[in-house]
C-alpha positions as CSV (number, residue, x, y, z in Angstrom):
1,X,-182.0,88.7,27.0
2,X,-184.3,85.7,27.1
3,X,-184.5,83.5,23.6
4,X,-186.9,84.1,20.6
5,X,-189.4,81.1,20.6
6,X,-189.1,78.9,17.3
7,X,-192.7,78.6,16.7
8,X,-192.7,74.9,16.3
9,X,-196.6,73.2,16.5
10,X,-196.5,70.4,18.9
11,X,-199.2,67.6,18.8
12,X,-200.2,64.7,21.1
13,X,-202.3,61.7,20.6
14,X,-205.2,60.7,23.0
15,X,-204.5,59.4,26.3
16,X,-204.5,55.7,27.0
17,X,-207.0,54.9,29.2
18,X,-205.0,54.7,32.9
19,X,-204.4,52.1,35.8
20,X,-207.3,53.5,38.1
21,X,-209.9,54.5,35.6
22,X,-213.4,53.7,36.4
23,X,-212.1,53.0,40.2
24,X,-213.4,55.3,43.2
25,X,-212.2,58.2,44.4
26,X,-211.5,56.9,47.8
27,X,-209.6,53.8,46.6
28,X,-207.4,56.2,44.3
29,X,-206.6,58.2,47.7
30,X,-205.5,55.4,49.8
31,X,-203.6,53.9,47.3
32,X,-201.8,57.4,46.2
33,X,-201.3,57.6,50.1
34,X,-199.2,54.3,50.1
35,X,-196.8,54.9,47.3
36,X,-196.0,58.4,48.5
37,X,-194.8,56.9,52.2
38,X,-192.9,53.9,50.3
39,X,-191.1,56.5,48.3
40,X,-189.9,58.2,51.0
41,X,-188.6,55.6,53.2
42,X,-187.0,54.4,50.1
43,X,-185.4,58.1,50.1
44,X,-184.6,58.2,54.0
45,X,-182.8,54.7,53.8
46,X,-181.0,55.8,50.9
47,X,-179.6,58.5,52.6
48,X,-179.0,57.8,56.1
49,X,-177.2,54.1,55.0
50,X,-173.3,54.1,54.1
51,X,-172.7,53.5,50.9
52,X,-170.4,49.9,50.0
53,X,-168.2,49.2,48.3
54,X,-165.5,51.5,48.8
55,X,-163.9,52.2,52.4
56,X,-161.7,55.2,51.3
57,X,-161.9,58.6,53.4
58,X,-161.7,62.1,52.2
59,X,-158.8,63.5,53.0
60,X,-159.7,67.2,54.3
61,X,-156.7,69.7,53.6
62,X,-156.2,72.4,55.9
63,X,-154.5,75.9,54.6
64,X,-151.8,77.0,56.0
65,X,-150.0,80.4,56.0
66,X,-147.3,81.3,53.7
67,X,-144.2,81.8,56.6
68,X,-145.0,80.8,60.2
69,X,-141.7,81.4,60.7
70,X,-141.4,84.9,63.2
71,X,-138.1,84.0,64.9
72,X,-135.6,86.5,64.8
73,X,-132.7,86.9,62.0
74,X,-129.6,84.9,62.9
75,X,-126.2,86.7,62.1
76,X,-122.7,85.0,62.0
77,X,-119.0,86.9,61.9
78,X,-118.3,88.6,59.6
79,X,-114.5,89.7,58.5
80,X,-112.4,90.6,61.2
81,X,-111.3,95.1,60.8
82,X,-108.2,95.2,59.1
83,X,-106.0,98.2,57.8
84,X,-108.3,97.3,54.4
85,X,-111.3,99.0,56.7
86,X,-112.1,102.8,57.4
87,X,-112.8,103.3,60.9
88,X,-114.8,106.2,62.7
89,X,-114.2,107.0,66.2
90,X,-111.9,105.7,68.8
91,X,-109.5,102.8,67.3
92,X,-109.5,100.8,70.7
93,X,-113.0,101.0,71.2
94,X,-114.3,97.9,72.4
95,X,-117.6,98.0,70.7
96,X,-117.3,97.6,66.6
97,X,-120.1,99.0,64.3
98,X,-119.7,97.5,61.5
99,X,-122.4,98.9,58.9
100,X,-123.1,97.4,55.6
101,X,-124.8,100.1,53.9
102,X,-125.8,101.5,50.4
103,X,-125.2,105.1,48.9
104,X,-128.2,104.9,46.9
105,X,-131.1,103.6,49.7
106,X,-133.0,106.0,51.2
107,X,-132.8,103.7,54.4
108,X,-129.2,104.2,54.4
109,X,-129.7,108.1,54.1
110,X,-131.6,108.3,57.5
111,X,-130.0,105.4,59.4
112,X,-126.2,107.4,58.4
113,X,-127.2,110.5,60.5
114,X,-128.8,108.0,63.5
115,X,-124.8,106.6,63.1
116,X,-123.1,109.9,63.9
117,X,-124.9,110.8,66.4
118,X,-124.2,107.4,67.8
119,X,-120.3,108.1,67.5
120,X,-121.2,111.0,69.0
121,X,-123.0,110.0,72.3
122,X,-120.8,107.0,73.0
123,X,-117.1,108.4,72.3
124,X,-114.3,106.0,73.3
125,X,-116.8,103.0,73.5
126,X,-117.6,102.3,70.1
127,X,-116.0,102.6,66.5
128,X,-117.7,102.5,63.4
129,X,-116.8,100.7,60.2
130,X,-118.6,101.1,57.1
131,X,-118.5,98.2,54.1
132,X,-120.8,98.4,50.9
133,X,-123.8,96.4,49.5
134,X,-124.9,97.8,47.2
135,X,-128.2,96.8,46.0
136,X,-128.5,95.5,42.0
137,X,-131.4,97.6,41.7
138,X,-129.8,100.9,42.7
139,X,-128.0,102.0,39.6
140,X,-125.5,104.5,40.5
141,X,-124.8,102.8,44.3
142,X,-121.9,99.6,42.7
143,X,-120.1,102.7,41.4
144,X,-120.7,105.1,44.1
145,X,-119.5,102.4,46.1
146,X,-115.9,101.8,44.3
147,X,-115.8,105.7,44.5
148,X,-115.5,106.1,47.7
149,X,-112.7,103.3,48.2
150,X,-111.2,105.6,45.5
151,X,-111.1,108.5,47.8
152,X,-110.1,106.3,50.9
153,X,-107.3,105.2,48.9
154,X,-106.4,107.9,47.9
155,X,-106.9,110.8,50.9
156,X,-107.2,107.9,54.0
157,X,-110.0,107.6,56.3
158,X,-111.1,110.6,57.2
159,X,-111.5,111.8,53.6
160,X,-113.6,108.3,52.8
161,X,-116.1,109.9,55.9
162,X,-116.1,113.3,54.4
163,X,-116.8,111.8,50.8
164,X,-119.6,108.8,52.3
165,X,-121.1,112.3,54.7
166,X,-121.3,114.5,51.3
167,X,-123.1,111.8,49.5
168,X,-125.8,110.9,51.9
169,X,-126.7,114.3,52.4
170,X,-127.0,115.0,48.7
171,X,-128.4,111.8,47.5
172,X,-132.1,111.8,46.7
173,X,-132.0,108.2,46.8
174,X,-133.8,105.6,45.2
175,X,-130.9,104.8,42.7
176,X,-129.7,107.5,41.0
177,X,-129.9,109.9,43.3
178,X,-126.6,111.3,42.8
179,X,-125.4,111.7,39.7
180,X,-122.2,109.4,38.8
181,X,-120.4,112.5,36.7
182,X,-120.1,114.4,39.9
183,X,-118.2,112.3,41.5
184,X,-115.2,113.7,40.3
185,X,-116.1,116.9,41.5
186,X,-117.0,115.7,44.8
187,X,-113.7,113.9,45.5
188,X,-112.4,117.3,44.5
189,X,-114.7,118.8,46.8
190,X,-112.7,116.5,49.6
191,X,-109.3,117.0,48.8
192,X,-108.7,114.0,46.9
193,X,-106.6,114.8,43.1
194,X,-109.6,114.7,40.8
195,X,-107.3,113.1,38.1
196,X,-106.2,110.8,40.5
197,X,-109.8,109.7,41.3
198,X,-111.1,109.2,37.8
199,X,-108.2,106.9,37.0
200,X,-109.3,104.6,39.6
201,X,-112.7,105.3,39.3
202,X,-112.2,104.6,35.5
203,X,-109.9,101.7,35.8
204,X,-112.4,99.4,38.2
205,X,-110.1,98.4,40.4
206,X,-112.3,98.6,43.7
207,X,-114.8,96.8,42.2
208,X,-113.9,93.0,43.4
209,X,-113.6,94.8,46.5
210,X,-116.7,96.4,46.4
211,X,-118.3,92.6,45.8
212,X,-115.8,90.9,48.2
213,X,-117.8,93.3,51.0
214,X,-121.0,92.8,49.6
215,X,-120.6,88.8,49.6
216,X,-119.2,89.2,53.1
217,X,-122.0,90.8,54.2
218,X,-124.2,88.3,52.9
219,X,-122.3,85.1,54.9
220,X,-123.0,87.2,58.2
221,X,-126.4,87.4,57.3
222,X,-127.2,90.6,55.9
223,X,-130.1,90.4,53.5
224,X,-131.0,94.2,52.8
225,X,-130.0,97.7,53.8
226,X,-128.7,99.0,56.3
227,X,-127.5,96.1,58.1
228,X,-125.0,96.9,61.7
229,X,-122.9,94.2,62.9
230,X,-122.2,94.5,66.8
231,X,-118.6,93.0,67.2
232,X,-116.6,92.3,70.0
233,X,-113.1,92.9,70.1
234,X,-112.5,88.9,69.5
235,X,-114.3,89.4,66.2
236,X,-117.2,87.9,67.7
237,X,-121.1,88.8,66.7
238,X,-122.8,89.6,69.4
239,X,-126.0,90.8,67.2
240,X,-127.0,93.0,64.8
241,X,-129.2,95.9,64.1
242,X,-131.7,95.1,61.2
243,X,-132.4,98.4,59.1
244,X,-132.5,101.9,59.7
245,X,-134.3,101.6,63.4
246,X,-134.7,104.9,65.5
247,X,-132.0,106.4,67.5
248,X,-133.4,104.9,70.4
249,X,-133.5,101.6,69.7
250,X,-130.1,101.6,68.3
251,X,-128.8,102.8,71.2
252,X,-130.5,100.5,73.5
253,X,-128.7,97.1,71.2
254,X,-125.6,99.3,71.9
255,X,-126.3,99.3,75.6
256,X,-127.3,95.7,75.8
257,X,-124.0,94.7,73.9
258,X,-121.6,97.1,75.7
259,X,-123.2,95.1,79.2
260,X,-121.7,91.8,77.7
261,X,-118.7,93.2,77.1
């Protein structure tokens, strides 16, 4: 909106009489003529000549991106299968799978079918071991977690499987997909004493071990969900499979880590 004028009466007093008055026309031309090239050379010098007295240089700053860094993950050992460890598949197997997974990620729920057909397709070469991580911001998955060392404690390995299958298939994910008082039920569902299971449930006794596999996991250099260690039978790293990548591409790291073998 442009601004009310204030009405405020302005006068002047009569012009002095100026420099060239009463001189001719021509002379005033010349002389205008000469002042405006003086002015202008004055200008051009002004500009084109470095200025003194200081010799400092800008310093220009160049952006840069936030991570140049594209080189792949690096992954270290992790702990050595012990009788602690449920184990899938053949026992011998020279290939270990070691998966450190969460109950509540929907990664997890697609990469844990990829993982049985694996077992599947390469019987007697590999062997599967599943550890927990679960992710602080997946409610239900710490206690889902201890749950299923709960059953494995209980009913051994193959009812830990059956427990980890039954929960990945019903789990909506996204951290609280599957409610924590059915858990009960489900061990039930297994063959595991339900009474049995709630006292360990209830007493937290898997929980350091639940965080002992978690911080494990975390020293190999698992940062996130699913993460597959590919382990020789020395215990040995020989590299990992970074989230829940097709069936395809999880065999061929298989294949390229059963050729060093």
């Amino acid at each position: 909106m442009e601004p009310k004028p204030n009405h405020i009466t302005h006068t002047t007093s009569p012009a002095s009489p100026g420099l060239f008055q009463g001189a001719s026309p021509k002379l005033t031309f010349f002389f205008g003529l000469a002042i405006g090239i003086a002015a202008m050379a004055i200008i051009a010098l002004i500009i084109i000549l470095p200025r003194t007295g200081s010799t400092k240089t800008a310093k220009i700053t160049t952006p840069t991106t936030a991570n140049t860094n594209t080189a792949e993950p690096t992954y270290g050992d992790v702990k050595a299968v012990s009788s602690d460890d449920y184990i899938r598949g053949e026992k011998n197997a020279k290939l270990t799978l070691i998966t450190y997974t969460d109950f509540e990620c929907p990664y997890c729920k697609t990469f844990h079918p990829s993982m049985k057909q694996v077992m599947e397709d390469y019987k007697g070469q590999v062997r599967w071991v599943y550890r927990n991580f679960p992710l602080s911001f997946h409610a239900n998955a710490q206690k889902e977690g201890e749950a299923s060392l709960c059953v494995g404690d209980l009913g051994g390995a193959d009812k830990f499987w059956s427990f980890a299958d039954k929960i990945f298939e019903r789990t909506s994910s996204n951290g609280t997909g599957f409610a924590l008082d059915q858990l009960p039920a489900l061990a039930k569902e297994v063959g595991v004493s339900e009474t049995k299971f709630k006292d360990c449930l209830d007493s937290g006794k898997m929980a350091s071990v639940v965080s002992a596999e978690t911080a494990d996991g975390s020293s190999g250099g698992a940062s996130g969900t699913p993460t597959t260690f590919l382990v020789n039978k020395d215990g040995k790293t020989l590299t990992a499979i970074p989230g829940a990548l097709p069936l395809d591409q999880i065999k061929t790291a298989i294949d390229a880590a059963l050729a060093k073998l």
